[in-house]
C-alpha positions as CSV (number, residue, x, y, z in Angstrom):
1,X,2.9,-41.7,-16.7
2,X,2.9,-40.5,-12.9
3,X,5.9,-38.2,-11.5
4,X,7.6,-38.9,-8.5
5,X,8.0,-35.3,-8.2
6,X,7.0,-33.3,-4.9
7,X,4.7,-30.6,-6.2
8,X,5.9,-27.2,-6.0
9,X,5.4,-24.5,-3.3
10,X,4.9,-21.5,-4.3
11,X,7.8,-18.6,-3.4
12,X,8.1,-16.1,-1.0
13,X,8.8,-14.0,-4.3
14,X,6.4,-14.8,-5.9
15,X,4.0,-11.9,-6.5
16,X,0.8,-13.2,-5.0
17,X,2.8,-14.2,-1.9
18,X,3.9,-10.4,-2.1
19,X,0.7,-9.2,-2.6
20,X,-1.0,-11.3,0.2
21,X,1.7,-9.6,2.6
22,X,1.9,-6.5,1.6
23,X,-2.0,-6.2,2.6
24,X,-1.5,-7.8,5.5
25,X,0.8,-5.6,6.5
26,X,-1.4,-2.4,5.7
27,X,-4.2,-4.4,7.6
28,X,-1.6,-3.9,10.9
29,X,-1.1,0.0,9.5
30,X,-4.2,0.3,9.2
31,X,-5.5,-0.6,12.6
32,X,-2.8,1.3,14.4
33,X,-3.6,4.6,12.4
34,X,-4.3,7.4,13.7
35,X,-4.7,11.4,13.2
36,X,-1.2,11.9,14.8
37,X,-0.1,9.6,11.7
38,X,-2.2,11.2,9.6
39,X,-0.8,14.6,10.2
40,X,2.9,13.6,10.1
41,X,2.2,11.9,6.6
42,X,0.6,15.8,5.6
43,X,3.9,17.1,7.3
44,X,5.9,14.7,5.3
45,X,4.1,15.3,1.9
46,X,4.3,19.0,2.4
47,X,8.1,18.5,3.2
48,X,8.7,16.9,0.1
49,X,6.7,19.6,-1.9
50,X,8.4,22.5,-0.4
51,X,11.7,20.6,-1.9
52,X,10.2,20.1,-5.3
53,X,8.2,17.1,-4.9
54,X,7.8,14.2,-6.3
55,X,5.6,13.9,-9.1
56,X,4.5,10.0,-9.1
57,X,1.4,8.6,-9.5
58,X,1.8,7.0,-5.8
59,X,2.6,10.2,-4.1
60,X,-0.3,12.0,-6.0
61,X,-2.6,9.3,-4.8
62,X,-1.4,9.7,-1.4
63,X,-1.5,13.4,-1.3
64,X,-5.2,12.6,-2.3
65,X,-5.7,10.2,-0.1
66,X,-4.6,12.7,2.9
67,X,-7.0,15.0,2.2
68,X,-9.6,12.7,3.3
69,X,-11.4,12.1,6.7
70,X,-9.2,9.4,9.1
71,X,-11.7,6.3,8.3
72,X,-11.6,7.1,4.7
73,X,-7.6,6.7,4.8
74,X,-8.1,3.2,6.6
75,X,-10.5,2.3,3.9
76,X,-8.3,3.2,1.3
77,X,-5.3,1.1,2.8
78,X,-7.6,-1.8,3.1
79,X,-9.3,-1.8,0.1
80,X,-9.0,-5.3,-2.4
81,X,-9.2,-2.5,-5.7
82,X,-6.3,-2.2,-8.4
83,X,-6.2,1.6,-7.2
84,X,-5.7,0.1,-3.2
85,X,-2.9,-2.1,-5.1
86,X,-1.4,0.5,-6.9
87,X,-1.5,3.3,-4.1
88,X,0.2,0.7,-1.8
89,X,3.0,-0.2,-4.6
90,X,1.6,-4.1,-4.7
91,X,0.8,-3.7,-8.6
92,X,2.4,-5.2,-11.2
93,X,2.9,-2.4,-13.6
């Protein structure tokens, strides 16, 4: 029995569409970084500490992140792991 059916695209929603973007997009970030980024990110975290903080797993991986050397931050943004998807907020969790 055939089906006369167009087959289905997949969604802009759906979440390895998402996914594919969203590193994509840190791809662009991360070519335009630089230490004047870096340092208003520190700026920011600190800022956000001084007021309490927040206490999430993505802004404790960032605050770790930031500690590291400038091509070590690109790395991080660019890198294919579950902890690059989950620092960037592209996990499903």
């Amino acid at each position: 029995m055939s089906s006369d059916a167009a087959p289905t695209e997949p969604s802009l929603n759906d979440h390895g569409t998402v996914e594919r973007r969203g590193l994509a997009y840190h791809e662009v970030i991360a070519g335009r970084l630089d230490g004047g980024v870096v340092a208003r990110a520190r700026e920011t975290l600190a800022r956000w500490d001084a007021r309490g903080g927040s206490e999430s797993a993505i802004t404790q991986r960032w605050r770790e992140l930031l500690r590291l050397p400038l091509d070590e931050v690109r790395m991080a943004l660019l890198a294919d792991t579950e902890a690059g998807r989950e620092t960037l907020g592209l996990h499903e969790g």
